[in-house]
C-alpha positions as CSV (number, residue, x, y, z in Angstrom):
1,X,8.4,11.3,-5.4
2,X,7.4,10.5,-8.8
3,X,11.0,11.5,-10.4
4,X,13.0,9.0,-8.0
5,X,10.7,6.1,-9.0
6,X,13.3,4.2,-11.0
7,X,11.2,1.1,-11.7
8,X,7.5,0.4,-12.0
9,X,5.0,-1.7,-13.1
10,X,1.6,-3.7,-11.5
11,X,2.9,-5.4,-8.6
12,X,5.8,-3.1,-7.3
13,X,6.9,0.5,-7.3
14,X,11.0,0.9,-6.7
15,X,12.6,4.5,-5.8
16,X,16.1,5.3,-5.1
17,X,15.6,4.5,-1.6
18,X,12.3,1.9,-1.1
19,X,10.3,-0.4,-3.1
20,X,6.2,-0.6,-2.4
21,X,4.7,-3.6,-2.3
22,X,0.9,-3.0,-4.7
23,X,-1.7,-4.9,-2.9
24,X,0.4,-6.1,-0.1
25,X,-2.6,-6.8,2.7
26,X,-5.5,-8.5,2.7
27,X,-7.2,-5.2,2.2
28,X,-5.0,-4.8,-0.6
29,X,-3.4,-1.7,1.0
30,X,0.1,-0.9,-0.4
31,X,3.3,-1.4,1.9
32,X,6.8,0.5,1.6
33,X,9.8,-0.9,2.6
34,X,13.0,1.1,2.8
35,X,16.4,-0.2,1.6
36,X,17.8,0.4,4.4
37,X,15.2,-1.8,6.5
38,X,16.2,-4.8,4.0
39,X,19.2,-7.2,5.3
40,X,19.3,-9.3,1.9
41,X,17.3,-10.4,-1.2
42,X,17.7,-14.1,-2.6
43,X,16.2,-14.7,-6.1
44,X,15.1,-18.3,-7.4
45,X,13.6,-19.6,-10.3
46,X,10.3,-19.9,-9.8
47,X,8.6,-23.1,-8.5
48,X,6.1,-25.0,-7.3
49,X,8.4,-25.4,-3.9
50,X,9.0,-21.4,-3.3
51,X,5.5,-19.8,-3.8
52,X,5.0,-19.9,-7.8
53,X,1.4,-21.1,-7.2
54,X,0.9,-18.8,-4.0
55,X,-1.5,-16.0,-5.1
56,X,-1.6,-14.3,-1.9
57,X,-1.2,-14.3,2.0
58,X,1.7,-17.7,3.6
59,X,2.2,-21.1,3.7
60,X,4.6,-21.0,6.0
61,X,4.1,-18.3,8.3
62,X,7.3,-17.0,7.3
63,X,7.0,-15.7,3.9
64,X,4.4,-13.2,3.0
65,X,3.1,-12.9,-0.5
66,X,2.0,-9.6,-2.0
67,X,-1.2,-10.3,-4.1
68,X,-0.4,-11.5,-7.8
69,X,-2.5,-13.7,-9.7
70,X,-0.4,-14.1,-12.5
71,X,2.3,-15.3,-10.4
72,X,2.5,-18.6,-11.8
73,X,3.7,-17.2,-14.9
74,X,6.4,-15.3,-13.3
75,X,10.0,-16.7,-14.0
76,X,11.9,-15.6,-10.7
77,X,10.3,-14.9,-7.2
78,X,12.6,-12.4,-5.4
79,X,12.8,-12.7,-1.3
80,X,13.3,-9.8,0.2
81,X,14.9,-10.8,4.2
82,X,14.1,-7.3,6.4
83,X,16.7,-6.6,9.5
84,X,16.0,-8.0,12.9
85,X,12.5,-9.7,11.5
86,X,11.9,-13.3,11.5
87,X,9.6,-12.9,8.6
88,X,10.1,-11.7,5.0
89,X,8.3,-11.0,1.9
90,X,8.4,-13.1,-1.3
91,X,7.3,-11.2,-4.2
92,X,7.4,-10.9,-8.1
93,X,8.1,-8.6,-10.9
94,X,6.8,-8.1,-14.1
95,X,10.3,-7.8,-15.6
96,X,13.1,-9.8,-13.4
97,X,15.8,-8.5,-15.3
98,X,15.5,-4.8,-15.0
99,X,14.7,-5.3,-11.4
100,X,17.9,-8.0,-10.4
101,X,19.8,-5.1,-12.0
102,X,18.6,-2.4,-9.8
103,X,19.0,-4.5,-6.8
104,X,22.6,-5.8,-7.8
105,X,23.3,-1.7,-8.3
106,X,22.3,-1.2,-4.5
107,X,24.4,-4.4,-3.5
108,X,21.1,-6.1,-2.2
109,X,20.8,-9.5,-4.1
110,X,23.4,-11.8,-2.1
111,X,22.2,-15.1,-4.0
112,X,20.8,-15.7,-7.7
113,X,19.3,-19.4,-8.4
């Protein structure tokens, strides 16, 4: 596994086919999402309004955060919409770049605020 992983850092773990979610649960138990399980991933700029002050857990009852205290610092918030779900997962990245390249490479991002 360790020689597909194509991007890494604190808060998230891509491979050529999934990304884990670091510290997803309450328990803090890593989650792994396939590709293939995710319809679409929106990006936005980070604000007050979309979950830049959410550290962990919903607001909504729609979005889940991964745990990330430093999120409020973070400049996008990426939200990941998973197939035939009515939730999704909103999470962050320690570089936004690298990672809205991966995601553009796999044709996963259909909008960038």
């Amino acid at each position: 596994m360790a020689e597909d992983i194509i991007y890494s850092d604190s808060l998230v773990v891509i491979t050529n086919r999934s990304i884990i979610f670091r510290r997803y649960s309450f328990f803090e138990r890593d989650r792994m999402v396939l590709f293939s399980e995710i319809e679409k991933i929106f990006v936005k700029k980070a604000s007050p309004w979309n979950g830049k002050f959410r550290f962990h857990g919903t607001g909504d009852f729609k979005t889940w955060f991964p745990k990330d205290f430093q999120r409020y610092k973070r400049d996008k918030i990426f939200f990941a919409f998973i197939r035939y779900k009515w939730w999704r997962i909103g999470f962050t990245v320690e570089n936004s770049d690298a990672v809205i390249k991966i995601f553009l490479k796999k044709g996963l991002i259909k909008n960038i605020d």
